[in-house]
C-alpha positions as semicolon CSV with decimal commas, in nm:
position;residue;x (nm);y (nm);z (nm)
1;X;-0,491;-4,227;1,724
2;X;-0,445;-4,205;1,326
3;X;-0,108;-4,212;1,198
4;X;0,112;-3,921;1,066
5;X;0,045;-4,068;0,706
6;X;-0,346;-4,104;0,751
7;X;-0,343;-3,726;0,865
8;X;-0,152;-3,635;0,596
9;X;-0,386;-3,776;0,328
10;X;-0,677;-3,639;0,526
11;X;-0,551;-3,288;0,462
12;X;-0,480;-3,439;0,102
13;X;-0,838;-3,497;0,095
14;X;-0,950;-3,146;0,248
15;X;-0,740;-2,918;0,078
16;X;-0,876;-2,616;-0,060
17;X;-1,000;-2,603;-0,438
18;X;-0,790;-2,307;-0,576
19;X;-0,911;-2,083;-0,895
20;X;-0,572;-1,960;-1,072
21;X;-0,676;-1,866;-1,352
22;X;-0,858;-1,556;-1,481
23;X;-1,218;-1,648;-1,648
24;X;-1,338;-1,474;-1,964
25;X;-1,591;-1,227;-1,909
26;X;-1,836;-1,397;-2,214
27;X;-1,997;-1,741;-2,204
28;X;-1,765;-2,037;-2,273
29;X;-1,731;-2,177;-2,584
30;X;-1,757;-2,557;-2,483
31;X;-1,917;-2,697;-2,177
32;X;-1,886;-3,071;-2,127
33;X;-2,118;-3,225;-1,856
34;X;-2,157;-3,561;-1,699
35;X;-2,237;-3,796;-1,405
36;X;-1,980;-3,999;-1,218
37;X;-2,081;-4,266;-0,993
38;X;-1,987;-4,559;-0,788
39;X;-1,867;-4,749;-1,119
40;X;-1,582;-4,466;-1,153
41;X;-1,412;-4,526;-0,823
42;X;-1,060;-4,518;-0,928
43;X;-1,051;-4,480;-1,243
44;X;-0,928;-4,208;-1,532
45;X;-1,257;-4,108;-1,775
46;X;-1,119;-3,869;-2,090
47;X;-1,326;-3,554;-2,191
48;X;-1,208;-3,510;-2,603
49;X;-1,254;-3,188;-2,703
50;X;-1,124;-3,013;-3,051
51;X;-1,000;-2,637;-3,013
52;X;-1,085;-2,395;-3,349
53;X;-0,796;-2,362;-3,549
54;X;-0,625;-2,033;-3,458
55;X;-0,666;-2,084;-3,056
56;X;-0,419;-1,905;-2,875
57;X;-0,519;-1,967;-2,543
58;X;-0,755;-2,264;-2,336
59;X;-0,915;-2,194;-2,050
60;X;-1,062;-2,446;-1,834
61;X;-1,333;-2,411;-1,517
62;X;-1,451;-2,702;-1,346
63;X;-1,656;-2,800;-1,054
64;X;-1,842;-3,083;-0,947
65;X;-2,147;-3,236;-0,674
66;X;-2,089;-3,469;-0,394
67;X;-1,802;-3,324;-0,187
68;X;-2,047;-3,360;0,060
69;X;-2,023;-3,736;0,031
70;X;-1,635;-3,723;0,032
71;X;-1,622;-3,781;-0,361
72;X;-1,316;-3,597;-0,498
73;X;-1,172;-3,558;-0,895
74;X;-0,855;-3,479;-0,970
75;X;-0,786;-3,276;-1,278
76;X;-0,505;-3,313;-1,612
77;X;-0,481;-3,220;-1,956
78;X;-0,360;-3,390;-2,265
79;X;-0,309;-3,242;-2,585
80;X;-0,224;-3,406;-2,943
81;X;0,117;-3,458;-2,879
82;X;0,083;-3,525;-2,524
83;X;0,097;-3,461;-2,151
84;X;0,027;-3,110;-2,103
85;X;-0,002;-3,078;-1,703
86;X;-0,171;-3,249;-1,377
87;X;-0,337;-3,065;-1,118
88;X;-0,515;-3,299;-0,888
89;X;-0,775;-3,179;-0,691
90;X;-0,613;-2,862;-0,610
91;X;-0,696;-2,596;-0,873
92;X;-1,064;-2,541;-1,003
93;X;-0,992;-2,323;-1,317
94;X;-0,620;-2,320;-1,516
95;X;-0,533;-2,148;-1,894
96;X;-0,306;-2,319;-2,138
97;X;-0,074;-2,110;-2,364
98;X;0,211;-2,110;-2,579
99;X;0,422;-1,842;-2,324
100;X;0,218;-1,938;-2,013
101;X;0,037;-2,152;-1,824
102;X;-0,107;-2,217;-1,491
103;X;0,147;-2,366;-1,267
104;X;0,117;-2,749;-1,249
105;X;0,036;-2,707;-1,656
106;X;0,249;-2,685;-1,943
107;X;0,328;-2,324;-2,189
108;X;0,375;-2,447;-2,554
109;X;0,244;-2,409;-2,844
110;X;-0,130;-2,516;-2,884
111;X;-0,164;-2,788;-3,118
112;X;-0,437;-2,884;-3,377
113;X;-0,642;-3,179;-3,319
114;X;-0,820;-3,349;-3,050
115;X;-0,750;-3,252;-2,677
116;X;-0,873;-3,430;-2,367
117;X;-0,939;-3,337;-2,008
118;X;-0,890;-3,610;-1,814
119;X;-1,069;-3,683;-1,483
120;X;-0,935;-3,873;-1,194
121;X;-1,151;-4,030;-0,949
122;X;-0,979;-4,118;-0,659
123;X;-1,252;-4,179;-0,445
124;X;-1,643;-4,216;-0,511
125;X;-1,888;-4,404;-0,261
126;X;-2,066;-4,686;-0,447
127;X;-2,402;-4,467;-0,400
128;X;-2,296;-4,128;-0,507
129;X;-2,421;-3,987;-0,806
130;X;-2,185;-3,679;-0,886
131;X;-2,281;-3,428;-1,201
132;X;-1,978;-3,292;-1,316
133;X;-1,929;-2,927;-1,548
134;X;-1,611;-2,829;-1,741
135;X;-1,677;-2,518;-1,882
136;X;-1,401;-2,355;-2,184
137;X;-1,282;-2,102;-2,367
138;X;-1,054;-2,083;-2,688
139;X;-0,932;-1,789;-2,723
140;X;-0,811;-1,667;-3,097
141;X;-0,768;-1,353;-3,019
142;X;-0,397;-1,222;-2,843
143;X;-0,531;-1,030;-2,591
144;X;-0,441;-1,131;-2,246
145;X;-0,646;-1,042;-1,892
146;X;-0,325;-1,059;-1,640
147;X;-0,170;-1,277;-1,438
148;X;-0,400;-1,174;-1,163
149;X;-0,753;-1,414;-1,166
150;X;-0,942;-1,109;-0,986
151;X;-0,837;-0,763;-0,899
152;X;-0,561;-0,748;-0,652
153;X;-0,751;-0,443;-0,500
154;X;-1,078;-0,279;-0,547
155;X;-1,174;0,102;-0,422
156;X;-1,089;0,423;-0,627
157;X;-0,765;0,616;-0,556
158;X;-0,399;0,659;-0,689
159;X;-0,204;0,363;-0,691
160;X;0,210;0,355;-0,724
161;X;0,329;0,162;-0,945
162;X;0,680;0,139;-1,173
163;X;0,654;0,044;-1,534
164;X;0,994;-0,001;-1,674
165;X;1,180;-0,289;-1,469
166;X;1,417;-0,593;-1,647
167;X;1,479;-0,892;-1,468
168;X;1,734;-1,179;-1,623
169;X;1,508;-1,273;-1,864
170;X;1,757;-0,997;-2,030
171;X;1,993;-0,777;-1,912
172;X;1,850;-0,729;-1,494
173;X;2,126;-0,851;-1,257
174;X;2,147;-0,858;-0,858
175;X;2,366;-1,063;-0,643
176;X;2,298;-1,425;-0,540
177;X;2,305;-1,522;-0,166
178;X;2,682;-1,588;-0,130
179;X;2,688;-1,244;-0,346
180;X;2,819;-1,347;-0,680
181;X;2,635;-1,088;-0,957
182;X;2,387;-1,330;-1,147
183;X;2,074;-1,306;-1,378
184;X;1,851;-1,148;-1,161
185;X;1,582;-1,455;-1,062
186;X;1,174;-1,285;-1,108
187;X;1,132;-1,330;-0,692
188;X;1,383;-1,099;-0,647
189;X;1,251;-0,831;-0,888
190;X;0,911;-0,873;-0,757
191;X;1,025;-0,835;-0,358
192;X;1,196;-0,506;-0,468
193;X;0,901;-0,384;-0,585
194;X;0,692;-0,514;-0,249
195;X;0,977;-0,363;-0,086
196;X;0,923;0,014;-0,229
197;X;0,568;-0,061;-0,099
198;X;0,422;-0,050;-0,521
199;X;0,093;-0,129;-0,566
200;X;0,147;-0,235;-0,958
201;X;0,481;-0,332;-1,113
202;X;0,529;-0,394;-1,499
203;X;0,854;-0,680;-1,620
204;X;0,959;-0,505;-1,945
205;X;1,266;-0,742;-2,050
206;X;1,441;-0,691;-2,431
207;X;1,176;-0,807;-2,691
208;X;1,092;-1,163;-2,500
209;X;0,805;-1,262;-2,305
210;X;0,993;-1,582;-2,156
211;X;0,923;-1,389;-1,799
212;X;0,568;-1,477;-1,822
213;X;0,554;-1,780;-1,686
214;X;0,744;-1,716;-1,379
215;X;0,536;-1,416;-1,373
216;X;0,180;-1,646;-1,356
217;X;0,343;-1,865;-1,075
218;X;0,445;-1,560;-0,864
219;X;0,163;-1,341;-0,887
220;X;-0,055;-1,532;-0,614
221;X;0,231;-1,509;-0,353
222;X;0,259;-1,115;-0,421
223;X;-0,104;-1,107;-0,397
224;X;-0,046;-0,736;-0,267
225;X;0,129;-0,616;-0,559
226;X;-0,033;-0,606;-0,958
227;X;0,256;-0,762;-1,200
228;X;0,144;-0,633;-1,513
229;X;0,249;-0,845;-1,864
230;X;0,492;-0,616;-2,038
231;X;0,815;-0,632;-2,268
232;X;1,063;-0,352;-2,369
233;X;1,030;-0,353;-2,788
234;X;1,394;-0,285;-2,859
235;X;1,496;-0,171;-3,177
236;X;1,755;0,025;-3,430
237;X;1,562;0,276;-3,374
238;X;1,401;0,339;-3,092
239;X;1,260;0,121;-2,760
240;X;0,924;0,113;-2,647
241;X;0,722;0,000;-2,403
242;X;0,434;-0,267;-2,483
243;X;0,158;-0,327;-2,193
244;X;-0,083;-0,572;-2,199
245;X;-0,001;-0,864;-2,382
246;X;0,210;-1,192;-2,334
247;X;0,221;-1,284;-2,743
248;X;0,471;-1,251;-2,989
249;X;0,502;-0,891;-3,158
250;X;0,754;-0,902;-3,387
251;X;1,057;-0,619;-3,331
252;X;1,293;-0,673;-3,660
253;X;1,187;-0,327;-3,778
254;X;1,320;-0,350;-4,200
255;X;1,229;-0,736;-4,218
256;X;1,015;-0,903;-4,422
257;X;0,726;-0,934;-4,121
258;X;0,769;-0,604;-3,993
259;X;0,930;-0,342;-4,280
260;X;0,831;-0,030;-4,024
261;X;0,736;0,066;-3,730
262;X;0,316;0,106;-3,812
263;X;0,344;-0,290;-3,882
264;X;0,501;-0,338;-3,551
265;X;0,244;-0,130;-3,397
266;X;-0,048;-0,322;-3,572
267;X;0,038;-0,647;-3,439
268;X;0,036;-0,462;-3,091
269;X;-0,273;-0,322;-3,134
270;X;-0,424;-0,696;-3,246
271;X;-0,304;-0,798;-2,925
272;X;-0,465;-0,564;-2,723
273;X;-0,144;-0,387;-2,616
274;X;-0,066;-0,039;-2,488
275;X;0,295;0,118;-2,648
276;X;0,483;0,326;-2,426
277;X;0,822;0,543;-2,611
278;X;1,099;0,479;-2,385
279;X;1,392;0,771;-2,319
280;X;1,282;0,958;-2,603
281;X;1,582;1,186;-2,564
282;X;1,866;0,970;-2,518
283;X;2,152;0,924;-2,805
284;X;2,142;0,634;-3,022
285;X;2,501;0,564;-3,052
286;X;2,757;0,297;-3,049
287;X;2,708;0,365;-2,618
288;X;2,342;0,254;-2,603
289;X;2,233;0,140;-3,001
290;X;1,890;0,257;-3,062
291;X;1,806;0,417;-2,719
292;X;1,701;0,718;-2,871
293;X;1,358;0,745;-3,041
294;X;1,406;0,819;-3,453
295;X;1,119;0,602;-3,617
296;X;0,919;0,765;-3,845
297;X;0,574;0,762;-3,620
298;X;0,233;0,817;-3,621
299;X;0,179;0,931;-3,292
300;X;-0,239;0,850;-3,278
301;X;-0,114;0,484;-3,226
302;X;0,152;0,545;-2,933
303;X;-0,061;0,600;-2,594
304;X;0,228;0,753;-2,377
305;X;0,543;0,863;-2,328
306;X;0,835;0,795;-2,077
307;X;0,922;1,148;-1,934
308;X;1,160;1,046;-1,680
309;X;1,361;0,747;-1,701
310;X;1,549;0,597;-1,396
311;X;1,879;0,569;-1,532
312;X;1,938;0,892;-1,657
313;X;1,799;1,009;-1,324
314;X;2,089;0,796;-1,156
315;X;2,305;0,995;-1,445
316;X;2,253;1,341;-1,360
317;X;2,227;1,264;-0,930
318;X;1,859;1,252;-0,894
319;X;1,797;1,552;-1,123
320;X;1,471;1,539;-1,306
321;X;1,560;1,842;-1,554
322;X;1,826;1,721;-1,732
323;X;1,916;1,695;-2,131
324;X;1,795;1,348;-2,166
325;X;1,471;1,337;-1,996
326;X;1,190;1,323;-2,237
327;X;0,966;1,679;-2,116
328;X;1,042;1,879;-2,369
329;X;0,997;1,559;-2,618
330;X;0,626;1,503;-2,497
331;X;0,518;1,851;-2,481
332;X;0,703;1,937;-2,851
333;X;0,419;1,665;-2,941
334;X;0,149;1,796;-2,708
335;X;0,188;2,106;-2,905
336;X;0,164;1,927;-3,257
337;X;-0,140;1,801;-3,120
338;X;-0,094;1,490;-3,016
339;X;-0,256;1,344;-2,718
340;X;0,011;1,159;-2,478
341;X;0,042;1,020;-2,159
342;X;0,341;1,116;-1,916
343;X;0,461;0,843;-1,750
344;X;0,797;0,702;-1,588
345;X;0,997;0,395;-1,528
346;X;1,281;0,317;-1,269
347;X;1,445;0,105;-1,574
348;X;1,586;-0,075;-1,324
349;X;1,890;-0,351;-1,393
350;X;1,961;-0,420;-1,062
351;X;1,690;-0,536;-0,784
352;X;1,951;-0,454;-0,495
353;X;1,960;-0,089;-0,596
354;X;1,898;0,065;-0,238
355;X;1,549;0,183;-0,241
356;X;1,523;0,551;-0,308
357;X;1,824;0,615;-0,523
358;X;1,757;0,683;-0,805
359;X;1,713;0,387;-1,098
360;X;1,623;0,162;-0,814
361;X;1,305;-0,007;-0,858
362;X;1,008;0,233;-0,768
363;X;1,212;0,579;-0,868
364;X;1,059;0,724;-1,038
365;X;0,687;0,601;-1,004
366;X;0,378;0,626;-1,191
367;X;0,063;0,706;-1,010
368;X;-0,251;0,631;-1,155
369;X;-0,579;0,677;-1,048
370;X;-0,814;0,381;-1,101
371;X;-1,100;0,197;-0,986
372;X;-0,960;-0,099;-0,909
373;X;-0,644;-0,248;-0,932
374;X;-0,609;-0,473;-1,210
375;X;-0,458;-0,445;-1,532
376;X;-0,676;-0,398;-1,762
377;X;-0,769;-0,064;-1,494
378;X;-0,436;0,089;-1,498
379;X;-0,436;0,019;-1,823
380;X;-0,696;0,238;-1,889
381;X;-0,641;0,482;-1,669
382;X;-0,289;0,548;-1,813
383;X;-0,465;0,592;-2,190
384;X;-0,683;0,811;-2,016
385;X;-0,440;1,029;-1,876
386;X;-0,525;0,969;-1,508
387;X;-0,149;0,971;-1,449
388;X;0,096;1,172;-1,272
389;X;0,447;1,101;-1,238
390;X;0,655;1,050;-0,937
391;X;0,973;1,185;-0,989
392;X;1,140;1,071;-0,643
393;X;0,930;0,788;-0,589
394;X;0,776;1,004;-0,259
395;X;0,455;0,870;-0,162
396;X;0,348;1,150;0,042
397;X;0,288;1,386;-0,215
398;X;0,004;1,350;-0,477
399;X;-0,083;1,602;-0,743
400;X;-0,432;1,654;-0,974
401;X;-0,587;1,909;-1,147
402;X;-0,997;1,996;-1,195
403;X;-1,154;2,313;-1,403
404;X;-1,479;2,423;-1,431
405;X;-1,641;2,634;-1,723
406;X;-1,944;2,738;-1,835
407;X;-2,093;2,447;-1,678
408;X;-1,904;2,191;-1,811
409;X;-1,610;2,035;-1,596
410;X;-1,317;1,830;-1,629
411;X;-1,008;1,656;-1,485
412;X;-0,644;1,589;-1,554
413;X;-0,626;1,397;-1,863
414;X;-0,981;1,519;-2,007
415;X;-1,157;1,757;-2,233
416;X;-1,271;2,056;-2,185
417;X;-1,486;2,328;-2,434
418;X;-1,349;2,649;-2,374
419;X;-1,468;2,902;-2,626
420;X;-1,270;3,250;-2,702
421;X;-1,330;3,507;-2,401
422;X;-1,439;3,204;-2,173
423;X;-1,308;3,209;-1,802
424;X;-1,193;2,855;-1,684
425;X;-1,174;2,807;-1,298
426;X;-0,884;2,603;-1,226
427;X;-0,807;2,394;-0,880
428;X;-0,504;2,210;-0,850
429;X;-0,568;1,967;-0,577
430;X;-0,224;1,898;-0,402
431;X;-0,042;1,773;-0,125
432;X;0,268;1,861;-0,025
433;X;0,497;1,960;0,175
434;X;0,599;2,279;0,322
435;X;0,761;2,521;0,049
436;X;0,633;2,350;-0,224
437;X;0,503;2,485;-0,511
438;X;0,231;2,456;-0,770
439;X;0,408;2,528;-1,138
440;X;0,115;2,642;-1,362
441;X;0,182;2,521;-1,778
442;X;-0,014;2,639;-2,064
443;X;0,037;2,520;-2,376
444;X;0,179;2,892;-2,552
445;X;0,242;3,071;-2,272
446;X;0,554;3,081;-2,031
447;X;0,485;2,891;-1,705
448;X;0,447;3,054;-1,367
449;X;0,468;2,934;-0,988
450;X;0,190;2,951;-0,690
451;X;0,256;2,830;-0,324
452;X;0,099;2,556;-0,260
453;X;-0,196;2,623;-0,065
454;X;-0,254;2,438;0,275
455;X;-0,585;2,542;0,277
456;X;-0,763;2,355;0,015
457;X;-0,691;2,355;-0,356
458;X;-0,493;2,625;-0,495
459;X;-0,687;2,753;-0,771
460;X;-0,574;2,983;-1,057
461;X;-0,736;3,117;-1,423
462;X;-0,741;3,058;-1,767
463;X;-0,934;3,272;-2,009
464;X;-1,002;3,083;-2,344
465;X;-0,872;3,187;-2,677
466;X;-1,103;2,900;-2,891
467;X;-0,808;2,727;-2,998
468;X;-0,658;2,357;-2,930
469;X;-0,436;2,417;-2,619
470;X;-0,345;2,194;-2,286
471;X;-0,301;2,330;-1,927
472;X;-0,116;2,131;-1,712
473;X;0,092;2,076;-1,342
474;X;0,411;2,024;-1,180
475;X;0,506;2,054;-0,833
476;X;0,830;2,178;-0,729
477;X;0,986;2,159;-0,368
478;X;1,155;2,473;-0,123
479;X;1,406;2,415;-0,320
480;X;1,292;2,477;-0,717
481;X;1,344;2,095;-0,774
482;X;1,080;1,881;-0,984
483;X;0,894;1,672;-0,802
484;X;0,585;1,550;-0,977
485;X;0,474;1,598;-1,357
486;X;0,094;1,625;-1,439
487;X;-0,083;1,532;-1,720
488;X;-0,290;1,794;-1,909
489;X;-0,619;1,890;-1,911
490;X;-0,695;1,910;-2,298
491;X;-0,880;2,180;-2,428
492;X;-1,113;2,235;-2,744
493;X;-0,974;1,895;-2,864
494;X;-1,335;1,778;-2,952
């Protein structure tokens, strides 16, 4: 019978290739080929290779004949000033960056000169011819993919998700196991957000991006759950959301790199990020420096706006309406006519928050409708305007709105033509519970309630006046309370 060891290295042997690291969707730029045979049986052969000046990020995929024949090659990576990571035989793709890298690799800056993959040949028969294909990208560009190597999810629907959370990469804290009150470690904020049964969560701690490491190694164990890259831009004078990317964007508003906010929000934009204003409403005061939004802006650049934010939800006991929360700042810009997404974030600081209360992680949520569950998809979807907002983090209740007119059509967070004298159709396509209500807004006009029909859609008119106007929902319980916040459905804005 074999021994425990012999077993063991067996298993070695057999263990499953694993891809871990999202592939560019272009051809690579560098694909080095060869043939290993008997003559390489334990040995170390060196692939150089010489990244473009500017690369940001490497990205490696290899593969290779005669497993068949029991040959197996591990896989490592040196760069000019060094070791940069070992993987064995157990990953078949891994990315290199200065803020992340796949686990078993290095994060650090990229350096100029020559690189070289290094092959391992721990065994090869002395028959075995086996062809061998490293394909690679460079990527000078910021713009980053995700954590995720493939869509967590695919299928079209709304999926839950919180995008304001800190862990204690800055100011998030939660109590260790023998309860002590510590830096809050990424598992923890990740399992909260499992916990409130989220589909996508989004790490947003003060100005660093030191999380997203921890971030790449946990995403594969929460392979339920999108982490999306993000990073709360805090400044003098104002905070904001950035989605999307892992690189540096500088927030030292009045320096010499960054004298105002649009130079902030072009090296966001080069990056491939989405900006998000945070608490609009709140006061920027010696209590919470800068928490309030005052930068001079030019709103075409920002893509959405936090409407409800989870700690001045805990503030008021769970009240939505309240004179921090950022309404009345996102329609006041509606109505200049700027186009805005409504979203929320728990802006959660503590992961053992009970679930539910408010500020804990998941309330309130952000539902977005996508195709598939990936970040770049929400992504999108949130520019789009495919949003509504959660306001207790309820997952039975779901809220959109469609209009016909004309012959044209469109949805929450589209366009629609509606000339002068021009009868719009209007469905709001709700569920609920019983008591609740449909609130009706047009932009102009003072809003007005409808039950919520069990039936179907509850459906309601707007006649067209020809000018640049939004119609949009909320849904209110038995009780009056806010409960979800639509996005508009924009019309003449074309």
């Amino acid at each position: 019978m074999p021994s425990r060891a012999i077993l063991g290295l067996i298993a070695l042997l057999l263990w499953p290739v694993l891809a871990l690291a999202q592939i560019p969707d272009r051809a690579p730029d560098l694909v080095l080929t060869g043939v290993l045979t008997g003559a390489d049986h334990e040995t170390y052969r060196e692939l150089p290779f010489e990244p473009p000046p500017g690369t940001q990020r490497i990205t490696v995929a290899f593969d290779y004949s005669g497993r068949d024949a029991r040959t197996t090659v591990d896989l490592g990576l040196f760069g000019p000033a060094g070791f940069r990571g070992w993987s064995g035989g157990n990953k078949a793709s891994f990315t290199v960056a200065a803020t992340d890298a796949t686990p078993s690799y290095l994060p650090g800056p990229l350096e100029t000169g020559v690189w070289r993959l290094v092959l391992g040949v721990p065994n090869i028969r002395p028959t075995t011819r086996a062809r061998y294909e490293a394909r690679l990208w460079f990527d000078r560009a910021e713009a980053f993919a995700g954590f995720a190597d493939a869509p967590v999810a695919d299928g079209e629907r709304w999926w839950r998700g919180d995008l304001h959370v800190h862990s204690g990469h800055s100011d998030g804290a939660c109590k260790s196991r023998s309860g002590a009150r510590i830096a809050c470690p990424l598992f923890r904020v990740l399992q909260a957000a499992a916990e409130a049964d989220l589909d996508f969560v989004a790490v947003t701690d003060h100005n660093t991006v030191s999380q997203a490491q921890g971030l790449r190694e946990l995403q594969p164990y929460f392979d339920d759950l999108l982490v999306i890259a993000g990073r709360e831009i805090t400044t003098f004078q104002g905070h904001a959301n950035l989605f999307g990317p892992v690189a540096f964007v500088d927030f030292r508003l009045g320096g010499e790199q960054t004298p105002d906010l649009d130079a902030m929000l072009g090296q966001a934009e080069a990056a491939g990020g989405l900006v998000s204003v945070n608490h609009p409403a709140l006061p920027s005061g010696e209590a919470c420096m800068g928490c309030g939004w005052r930068a001079e802006t030019d709103w075409s650049r920002i893509a959405a706006v936090e409407v409800i934010n989870g700690g001045t939800l805990a503030l008021f006991q769970g009240q939505a309406e309240n004179p921090l929360d950022g309404v009345a700042f996102w329609q006041a810009r509606l109505d200049e006519g700027h186009r805005l997404t409504a979203i929320a974030g728990s802006d959660s600081h503590d992961a053992d928050r009970p679930r539910g209360e408010p500020g804990a992680v998941g309330r309130p949520a952000t539902v977005v409708r996508a195709p598939a569950l990936s970040q770049q998809d929400i992504l999108a979807a949130v520019r789009a305007g495919r949003v509504f907002v959660d306001v207790a983090g309820d997952s039975g209740r779901t809220l959109d709105l469609a209009v016909r007119a004309g012959g044209g059509g469109a949805r929450m967070g589209e366009d629609l033509a509606l000339p002068a004298g021009l009868r719009a159709e209007f469905a709001a396509e709700a569920t609920g519970r019983p008591g609740d209500q449909i609130e009706v807004l047009v932009s102009g006009a003072e809003p007005y309630r409808l039950p919520l029909s069990a039936d179907g859609p509850t459906r309601f008119a707007v006649t067209g006046d020809g000018r640049r106007g939004w119609v949009r929902l909320n849904l209110r319980d038995s009780e009056g309370r806010l409960i979800l916040i639509g996005n508009p459905v924009y019309l003449n804005w074309r």
